[in-house]
N, C-alpha and C positions, 0 to 999 in steps of 0.2 A: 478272407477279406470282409465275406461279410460277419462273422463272427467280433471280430475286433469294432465295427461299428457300433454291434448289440451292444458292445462292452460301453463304449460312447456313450450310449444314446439311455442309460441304465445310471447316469449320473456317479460314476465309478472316480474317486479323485485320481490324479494324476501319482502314478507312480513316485516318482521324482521330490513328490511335497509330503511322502509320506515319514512319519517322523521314525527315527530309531536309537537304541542310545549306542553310544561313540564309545565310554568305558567309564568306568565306575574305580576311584582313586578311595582308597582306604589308606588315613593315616592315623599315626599317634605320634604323641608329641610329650616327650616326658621331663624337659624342660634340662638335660644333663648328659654325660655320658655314662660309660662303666655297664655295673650290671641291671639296673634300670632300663639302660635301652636295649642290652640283650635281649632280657626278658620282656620288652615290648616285641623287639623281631622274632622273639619265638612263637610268641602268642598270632602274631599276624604270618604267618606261615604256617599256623596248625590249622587258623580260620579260611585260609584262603588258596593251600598249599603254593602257595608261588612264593619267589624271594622277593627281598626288600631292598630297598636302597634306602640310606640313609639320607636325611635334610640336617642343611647347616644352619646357624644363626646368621641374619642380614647384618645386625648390629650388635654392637656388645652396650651387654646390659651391668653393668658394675653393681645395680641393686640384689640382683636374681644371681649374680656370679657366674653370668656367662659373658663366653670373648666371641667375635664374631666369627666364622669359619667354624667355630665348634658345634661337632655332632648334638643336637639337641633332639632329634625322631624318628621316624622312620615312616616309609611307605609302601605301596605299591598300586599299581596298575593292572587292572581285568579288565578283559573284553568277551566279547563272543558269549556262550553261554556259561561259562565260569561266570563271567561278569552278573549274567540274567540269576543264576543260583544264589547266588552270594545277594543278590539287593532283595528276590524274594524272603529271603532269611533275615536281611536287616530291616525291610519292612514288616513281619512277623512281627518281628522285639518290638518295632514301638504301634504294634496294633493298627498298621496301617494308615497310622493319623501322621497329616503333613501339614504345617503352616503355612501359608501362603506365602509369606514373607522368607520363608527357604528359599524360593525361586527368586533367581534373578532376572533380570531385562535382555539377557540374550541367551537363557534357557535352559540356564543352569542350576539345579539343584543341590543343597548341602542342608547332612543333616545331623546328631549325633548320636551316639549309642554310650552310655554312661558306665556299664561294665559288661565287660567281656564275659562275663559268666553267665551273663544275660544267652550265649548263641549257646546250640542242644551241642552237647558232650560235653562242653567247657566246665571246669570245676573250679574253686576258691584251692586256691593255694599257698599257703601263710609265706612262703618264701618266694614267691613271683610277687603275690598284690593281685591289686585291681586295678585296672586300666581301661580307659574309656578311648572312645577314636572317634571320628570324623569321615563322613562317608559323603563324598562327594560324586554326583551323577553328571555327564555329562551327552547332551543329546546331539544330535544331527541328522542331514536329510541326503539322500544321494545327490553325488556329483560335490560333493566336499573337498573332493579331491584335488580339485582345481587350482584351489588357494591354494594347495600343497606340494602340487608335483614340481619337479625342477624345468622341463621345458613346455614355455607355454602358460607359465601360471598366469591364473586370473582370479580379479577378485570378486568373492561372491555376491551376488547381487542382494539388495536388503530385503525385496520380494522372497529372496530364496533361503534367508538368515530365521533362526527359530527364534521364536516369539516365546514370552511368557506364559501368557494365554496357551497357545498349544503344545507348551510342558503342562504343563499343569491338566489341561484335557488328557494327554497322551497316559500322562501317570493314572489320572481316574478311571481311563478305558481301560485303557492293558493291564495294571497291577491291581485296580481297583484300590486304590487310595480315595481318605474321607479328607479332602483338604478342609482344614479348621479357620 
């Protein structure tokens, strides 16, 4: 008991507001189907070894020759320390430098990587291409859950909602990012 007070009285934040990220969505977008977006899902399963799921078009674009419903990318979802691996690698490639204007207002990060040959083992392959993707961060704080669960849910308080500001601190403490 009295341990936990020391911990008080030591100005320790509260567990609870500590930030952590939720998962980290990596995608590409090759604007067609066939072997283009094959060879975008092979490429994001050598980078990330997990599988992808395809994205569809919202709208059909008659300029670009696509119909709506049709496969135009692909993605997927890491967490946990797959997640933590894979972003110190993506933060690597662009030297640790982040725009402020990446983050958005409820503490969300997105950023890009322009070729894939850019990540270590990746090689130039005249019959794949080059492909760039989109790394999107996403953060949160304990007790998240609540919005989420089915009985009982409640919704999160804006005291408890993550700020801009403390992405943006979190990414400079923990990964040591130089936001520009």
């Amino acid at each position: 008991m009295i341990a936990k007070n020391a911990e008080k009285s030591l100005g320790d934040p509260n567990p609870m507001t500590r930030l952590q990220i939720d998962k980290v969505i990596v995608h590409m977008s090759v604007g067609e189907g066939g072997q283009r977006l094959i060879n975008a899902e092979k490429i994001i399963k050598t980078l990330t070894e997990r599988g992808t799921v395809r994205t569809e078009a919202k709208k059909t674009q008659p300029a670009f020759g696509i119909r709506k419903g049709q496969a135009i990318g692909c993605k997927t979802t890491l967490r946990g320390s797959v997640a933590d691996t894979f972003l110190k690698t993506a933060l690597d490639i662009r030297q640790n430098h982040i725009s402020d204007y990446q983050f958005d207002e409820n503490g969300n990060m997105s950023f890009g990587i322009v070729e894939h040959t850019d990540f270590p083992g990746m090689t130039y392959d005249p019959e794949i291409g080059i492909f760039g993707m989109d790394v999107t961060v996403t953060f949160k704080k304990s007790g998240y859950r609540i919005a989420k669960r089915r009985v009982a849910s409640r919704r999160i308080p804006n005291s408890h909602k993550v700020k801009r500001m403390e992405a943006i601190a979190f990414m400079t403490d923990e990964y040591h990012v130089v936001i520009v």
